[in-house]
N, C-alpha and C positions, 0 to 999 in steps of 0.2 A: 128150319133154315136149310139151306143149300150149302152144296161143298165151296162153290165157288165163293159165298159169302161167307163162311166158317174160315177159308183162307186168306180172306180180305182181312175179316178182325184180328186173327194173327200175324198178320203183318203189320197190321196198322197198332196193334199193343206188343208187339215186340221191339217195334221200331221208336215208341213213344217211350217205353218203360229204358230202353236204351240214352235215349237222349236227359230224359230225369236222372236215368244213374249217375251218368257224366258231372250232368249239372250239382248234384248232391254231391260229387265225389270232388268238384271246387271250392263246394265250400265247405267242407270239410278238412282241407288241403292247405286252403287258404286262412281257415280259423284256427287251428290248431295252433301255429306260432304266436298266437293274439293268447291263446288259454295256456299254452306253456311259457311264458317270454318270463317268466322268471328262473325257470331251469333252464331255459338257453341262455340265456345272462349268466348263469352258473357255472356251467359247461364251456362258455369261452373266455371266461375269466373278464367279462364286462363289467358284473360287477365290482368289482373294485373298488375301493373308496382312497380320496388322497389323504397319508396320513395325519393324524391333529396337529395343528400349529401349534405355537407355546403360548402361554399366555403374553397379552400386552404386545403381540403381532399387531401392524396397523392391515386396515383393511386396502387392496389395492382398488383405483377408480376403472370404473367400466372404461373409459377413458384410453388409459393405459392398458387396460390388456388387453 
């Protein structure tokens, strides 16, 4: 091979391997809150639960609330 063509495929796999990083680095960025969403629910105190009602509470109608 030639210089001129040894410098063609580094540019062309420099500029390729660049654009995959990117791309790998969104989904990774973007999956991450999908694979932790239970310690981020933890962390902002989402989860939470409302506390038990007592017994012989009547249920309210989707209706009404």
């Amino acid at each position: 091979m030639q210089a001129s063509a040894l410098r063609r495929w580094g540019w062309v796999h420099k500029w390729s391997s660049l654009v995959c990083t990117l791309f790998i680095l969104l989904l990774c960025l973007t999956g991450l809150p999908l694979i932790f969403s239970h310690e981020i629910d933890h962390l902002t105190g989402a989860e939470i639960e409302a506390p038990p009602m007592p017994e012989g509470t009547p249920r309210a109608s989707v209706d009404q609330v």
